[in-house]
N, C-alpha and C positions, 0 to 999 in steps of 0.2 A: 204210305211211305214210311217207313220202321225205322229202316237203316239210316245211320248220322250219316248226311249230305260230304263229309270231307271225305269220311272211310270209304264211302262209295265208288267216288269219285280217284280217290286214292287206288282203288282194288282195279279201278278201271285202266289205271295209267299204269301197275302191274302188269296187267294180263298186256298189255298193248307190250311192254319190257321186254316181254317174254315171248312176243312173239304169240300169242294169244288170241283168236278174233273173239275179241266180246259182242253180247246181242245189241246189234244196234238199237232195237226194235224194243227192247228193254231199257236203253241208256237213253234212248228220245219221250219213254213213257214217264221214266225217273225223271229227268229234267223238264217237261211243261207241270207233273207233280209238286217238285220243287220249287218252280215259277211260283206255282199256284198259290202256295202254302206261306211263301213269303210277301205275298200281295202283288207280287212284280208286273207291272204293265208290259213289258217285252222281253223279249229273249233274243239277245246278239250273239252270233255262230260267226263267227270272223279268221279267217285264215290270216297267218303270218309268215316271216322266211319259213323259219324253220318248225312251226307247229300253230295249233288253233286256239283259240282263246273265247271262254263261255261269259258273255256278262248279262247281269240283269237292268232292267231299268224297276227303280223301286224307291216309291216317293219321287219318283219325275229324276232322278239322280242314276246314273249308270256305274253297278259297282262290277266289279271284275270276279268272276264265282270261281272258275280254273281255267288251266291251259292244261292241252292234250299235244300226242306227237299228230303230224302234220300226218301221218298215214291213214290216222283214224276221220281228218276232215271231210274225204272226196262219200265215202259208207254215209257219215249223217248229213250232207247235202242230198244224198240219191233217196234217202227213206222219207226226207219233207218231201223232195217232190213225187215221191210216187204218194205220200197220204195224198198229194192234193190234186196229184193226176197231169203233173205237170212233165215236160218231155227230158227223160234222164240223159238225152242223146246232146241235148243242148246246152254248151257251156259257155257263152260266148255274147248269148243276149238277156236282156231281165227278162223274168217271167213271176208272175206275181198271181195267189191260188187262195185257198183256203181249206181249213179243214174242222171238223169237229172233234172233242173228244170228252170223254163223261168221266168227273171224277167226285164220286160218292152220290152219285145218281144226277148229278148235276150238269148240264150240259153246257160246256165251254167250246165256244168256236174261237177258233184260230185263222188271222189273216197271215198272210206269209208272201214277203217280198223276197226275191233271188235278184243278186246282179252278180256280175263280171266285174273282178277286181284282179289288181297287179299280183297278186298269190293265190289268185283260185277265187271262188264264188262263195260271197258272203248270204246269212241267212238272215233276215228278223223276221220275229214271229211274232204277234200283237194279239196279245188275250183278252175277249171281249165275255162277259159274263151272258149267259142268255136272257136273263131279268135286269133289270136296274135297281140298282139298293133302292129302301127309301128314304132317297134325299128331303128335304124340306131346306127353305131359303137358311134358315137358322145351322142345317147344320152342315151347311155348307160354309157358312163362315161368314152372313151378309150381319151388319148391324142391325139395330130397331130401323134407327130411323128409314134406310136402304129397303128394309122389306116393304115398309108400309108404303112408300112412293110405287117398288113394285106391285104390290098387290092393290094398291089404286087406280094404278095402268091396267092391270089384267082387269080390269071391270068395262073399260071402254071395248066396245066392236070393232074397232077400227081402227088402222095405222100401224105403224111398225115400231116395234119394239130387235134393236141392235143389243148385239154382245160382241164385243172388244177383245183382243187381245193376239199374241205370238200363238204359234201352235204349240199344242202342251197347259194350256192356262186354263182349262174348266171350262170352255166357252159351252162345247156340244152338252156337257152335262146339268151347266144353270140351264137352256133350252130347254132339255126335256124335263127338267123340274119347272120348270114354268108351262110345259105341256101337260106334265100331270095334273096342275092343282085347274087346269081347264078343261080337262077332256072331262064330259059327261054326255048324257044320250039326248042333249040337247043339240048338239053341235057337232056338224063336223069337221072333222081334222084331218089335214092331209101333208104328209113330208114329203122330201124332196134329198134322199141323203148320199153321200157318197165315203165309207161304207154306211149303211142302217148298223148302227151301234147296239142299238139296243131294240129288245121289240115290246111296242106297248099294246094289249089289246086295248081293242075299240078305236085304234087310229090306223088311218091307209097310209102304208109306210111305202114309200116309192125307191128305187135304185137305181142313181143314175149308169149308163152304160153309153158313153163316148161311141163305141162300134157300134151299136144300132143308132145312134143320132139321140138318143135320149140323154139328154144337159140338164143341167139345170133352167135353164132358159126355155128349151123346149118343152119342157116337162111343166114348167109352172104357166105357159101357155094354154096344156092338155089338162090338168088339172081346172083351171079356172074355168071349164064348164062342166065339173062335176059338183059344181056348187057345192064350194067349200065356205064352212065361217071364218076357220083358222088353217092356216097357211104357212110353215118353218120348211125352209127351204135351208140347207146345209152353208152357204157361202156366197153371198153377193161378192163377185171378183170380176168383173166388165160391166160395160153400159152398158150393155143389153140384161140381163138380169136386173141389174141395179134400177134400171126403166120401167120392165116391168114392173120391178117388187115396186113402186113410189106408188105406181098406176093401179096396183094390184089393191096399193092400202089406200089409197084416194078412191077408189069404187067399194070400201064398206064392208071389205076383212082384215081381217089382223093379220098382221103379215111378221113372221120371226124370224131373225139369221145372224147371223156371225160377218166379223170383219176383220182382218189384219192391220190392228191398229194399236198403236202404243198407249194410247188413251183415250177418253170418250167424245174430248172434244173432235180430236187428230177424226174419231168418225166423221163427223160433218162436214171437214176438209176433203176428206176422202169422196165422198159423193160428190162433191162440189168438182172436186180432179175427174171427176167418171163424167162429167160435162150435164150432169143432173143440175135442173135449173132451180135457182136459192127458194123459188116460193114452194115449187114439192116437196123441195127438202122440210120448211117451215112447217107444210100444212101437212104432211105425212109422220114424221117421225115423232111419237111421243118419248120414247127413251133410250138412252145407249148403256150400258153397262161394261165397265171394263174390268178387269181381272187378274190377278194372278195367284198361279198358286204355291203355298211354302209349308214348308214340313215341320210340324208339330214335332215339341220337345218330349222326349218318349217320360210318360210318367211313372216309370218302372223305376227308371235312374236319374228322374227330374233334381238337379242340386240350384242352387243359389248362390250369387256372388255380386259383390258393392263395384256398382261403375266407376272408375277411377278417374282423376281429372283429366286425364291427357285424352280418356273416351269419352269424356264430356265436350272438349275440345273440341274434337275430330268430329264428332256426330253434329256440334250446333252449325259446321257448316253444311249440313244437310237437308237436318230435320228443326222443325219449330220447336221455339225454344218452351213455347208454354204449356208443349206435350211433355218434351228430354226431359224441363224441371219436375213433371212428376214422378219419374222413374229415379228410385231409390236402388234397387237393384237387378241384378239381370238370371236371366235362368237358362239355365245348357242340360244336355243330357249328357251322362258322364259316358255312355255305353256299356247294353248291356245284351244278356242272350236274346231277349224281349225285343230287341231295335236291332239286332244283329250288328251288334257292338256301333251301331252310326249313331247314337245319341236322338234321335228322331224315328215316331213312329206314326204315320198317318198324314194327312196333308190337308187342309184347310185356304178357302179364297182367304186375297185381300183385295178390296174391291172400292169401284165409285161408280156413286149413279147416277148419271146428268140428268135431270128431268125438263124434257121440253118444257117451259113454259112462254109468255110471253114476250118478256124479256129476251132468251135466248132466240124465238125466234125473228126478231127484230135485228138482231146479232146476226143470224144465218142472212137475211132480206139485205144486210148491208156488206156480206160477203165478208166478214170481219174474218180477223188469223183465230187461229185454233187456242193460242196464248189467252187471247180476248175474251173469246166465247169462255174460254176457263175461270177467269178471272171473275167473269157476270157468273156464275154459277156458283164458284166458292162465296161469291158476296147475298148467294140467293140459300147457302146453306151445304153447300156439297161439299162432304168430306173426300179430300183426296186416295189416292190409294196409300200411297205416302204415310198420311195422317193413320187410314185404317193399318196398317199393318204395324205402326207405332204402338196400335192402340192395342195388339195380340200382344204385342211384347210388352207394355203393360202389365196385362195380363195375364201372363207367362206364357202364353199357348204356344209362341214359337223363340226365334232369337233374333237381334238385332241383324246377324249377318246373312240370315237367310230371307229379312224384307230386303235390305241390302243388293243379296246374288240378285232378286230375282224382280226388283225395281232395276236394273241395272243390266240387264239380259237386251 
C-alpha cells in the first residue's frame, strides 16, 4: 500500500464526482490493507441519507476514516458478499460469511456480518490474524503478583478456571494464553469456539454451528469422550452448559471459559443465578479473572503534566487515596503520525484475580452477595481492577481517563 491513505481515498471521491466507476475490487483490497496496517480490529461500511461512511475500530475505539457518495455504497456491499459467497439478490435479511485474504504472504481471515438498515445494508468485517501473537501473562498487562496465583492454578488438573468481562475486554485472548503456556504432547486439549479465533497447533479446535445442533452444550457433551485433560469452551451462557462445565471440572479436567460479568466476584453470583448449587460452585472453581482493556499512551509523543487540586479532588472520590497520593504527575499522548494523531498506540489488560481459596469458598457455601465475596478477597490480597489500572497510570503506560472510560463502560 504506497499511496497516502487520504489521497486515495480522496482520488476515489473524484472519479465517483466525475461520474467515474472506480475498481471496486481495488478500493475493498486498499481498505482491509489499510485495516491492516493501522492494527484495526474492524472495518464499519455504514450507509447514511445521503452517502456512506468508512470507520475503523482501532485500540477497541471506532474512528471515522471517510465518507463516500451513497452511489458508491450498493458496488461495495455486492463485492463482500460475492468474496464470501453470500446471495447478492438479498437485501432485506442478515447474512453473515467470511472470507480470506493474504497480505505479504500472510493469511488474514475475515468474518463479515451484513444486515438491513433504515439507508440500505451495513457491513462489518472483523480481522482475525491466522497465528496468535506471542502473548505471555506479562505482556498482556497482568501484575507479579496475578501471574503467579495464575500459573499456580495452571498446575492443578482439575476445576475451572473463569474469565470475566463485557465483549471487547481480552477475555478469548488471556484463554488462549493460558492454552498456550498448557498445551504439550502430554495432554489433550479440546475447544469448543464460536468463531475459532485463532488456530493453535496440537489443539482440537471445535466450531460451534447452531444449524447442525452443534452448541456448545452439545459439543462439550461429544467431546468428553474423546478424553480430553483440558477443556475451554468459548461462553458459559445457560444452565445447561454452565452444568455441564461444574460436572465436567468435578470429574478431573480442567475446564476454561468466559462470562459476562462486570467483575470477578459478580462471576459466582452469576452461576448461583444459572440455579448451579453453592457447593459445585465451591468445589469446582479455582479462579475468575476479570478484565479490561485500555489504550496505551503512544510513546512517540508520550509528554508529562502535574495533577492539579481540583483532579485530585475529583479522582479521591473514586480512587484510593494511598494510590492518588503517589502520583505526582500524569502522562497523555500529544498525537502523532505514529498513533494516527489519537495519542494512544496499542492497548494493554487491567485486571483482578480472585483466587478460590477457603475463605471464599465458605462465602460461595453461605450464598453471600457479590460485594462480600469481594470484600474477603481484597482482605485476602486481591488487587482490584480499579487499583491495577491506577497502577499503569502510575506508571505512565496509560491515562487516568482511559481506566476511567472503560471501568465505567
Amino acid at each position: 500500500m504506497e499511496e497516502n491513505p487520504k489521497d486515495y481515498y480522496k482520488k476515489i471521491e473524484n472519479e465517483l464526482n466525475q461520474n467515474i466507476e472506480p475498481s471496486i475490487v481495488k478500493f475493498l483490497d486498499y481498505l482491509i490493507e489499510h485495516a491492516y496496517s493501522l492494527k484495526a480490529s474492524d472495518i464499519h461500511i455504514d450507509p447514511l441519507e445521503r452517502g456512506m461512511m468508512i470507520r475503523f475500530r482501532i485500540d477497541g475505539v471506532l474512528q471515522e476514516i471517510f465518507s463516500f457518495k451513497k452511489s458508491f455504497h450498493p458496488e461495495v456491499i455486492s463485492r463482500i458478499k460475492i468474496l464470501c459467497g453470500l446471495r447478492t439478490d438479498e437485501h432485506q435479511a442478515t447474512q453473515d460469511g467470511r472470507f480470506s485474504y493474504n497480505i505479504n504472504e500472510k493469511n488474514i481471515d475475515i468474518r463479515v456480518s451484513i444486515a438491513p438498515t433504515h439507508y440500505g445494508e451495513n457491513a462489518v468485517l472483523r480481522l482475525l490474524a491466522d497465528k496468535m501473537e506471542n502473548f505471555t501473562l506479562e505482556s498482556l498487562g497482568f501484575n507479579e503478583n496475578n501471574i503467579l496465583k495464575i500459573e499456580k492454578t495452571l498446575k492443578k488438573p482439575w476445576g475451572m478456571i473463569l474469565a470475566t468481562g463485557p465483549t471487547g475486554s481480552g477475555k478469548t485472548t488471556t484463554l488462549y494464553t493460558l492454552i498456550k503456556m498448557l498445551n504439550n504432547k502430554e495432554v489433550s486439549i479440546v475447544t469448543i469456539e464460536d468463531p475459532i479465533e485463532y488456530n493453535i497447533e496440537g489443539i482440537s479446535q471445535i466450531q460451534i454451528n447452531p444449524r447442525t445442533g452443534l452448541t456448545f452444550a452439545t459439543g462439550l457433551r461429544s467431546i468428553l469422550r474423546q478424553d480430553p485433560n483440558i477443556i475451554m469452551v468459548g461462553e458459559v451462557r445457560d444452565f445447561e452448559t454452565a452444568n455441564l462445565a461444574v460436572n465436567t471440572a468435578l470429574t478431573g479436567h480442567l475446564f476454561l471459559s468466559t462470562l459476562h460479568t462486570t467483575d470477578s466476584s459478580t462471576a459466582i453470583v452469576r452461576l448461583l443465578d444459572m440455579k448451579i448449587e453453592p457447593f459445585l460452585i465451591a468445589s469446582t472453581v479455582n479462579l475468575v479473572i476479570a478484565q479490561r482493556l485500555v489504550r496505551k499512551v503512544c510513546e512517540h509523543c508520550k509528554v508529562q503534566y502535574p495533577m492539579t487540586p481540583t483532579e485530585y479532588q475529583s479522582l479521591s472520590e473514586t480512587f484510593p487515596k494511598r494510590i492518588l497520593d503517589q502520583i505526582k504527575v500524569f502522562y497523555r499522548g500529544q498525537g502523532c503520525d505514529q498513533c494516527n494523531q489519537s495519542g494512544y498506540k496499542g492497548r494493554i489488560c487491567i485486571s483482578e484475580v480472585l483466587l478460590v481459596d477457603e475463605k471464599i469458598r465458605e462465602s460461595i457455601l453461605r450464598r453471600d452477595s457479590s460485594s462480600q465475596i469481594k470484600q474477603i478477597a481484597i482482605a485476602n490480597g486481591m488487587t482490584t481492577m480499579l487499583e491495577d489500572g491506577l497502577q499503569k497510570v502510575l506508571k505512565g503506560i496509560t491515562t487516568i481517563e482511559e481506566v476511567l472510560r472503560v471501568i465505567n463502560e
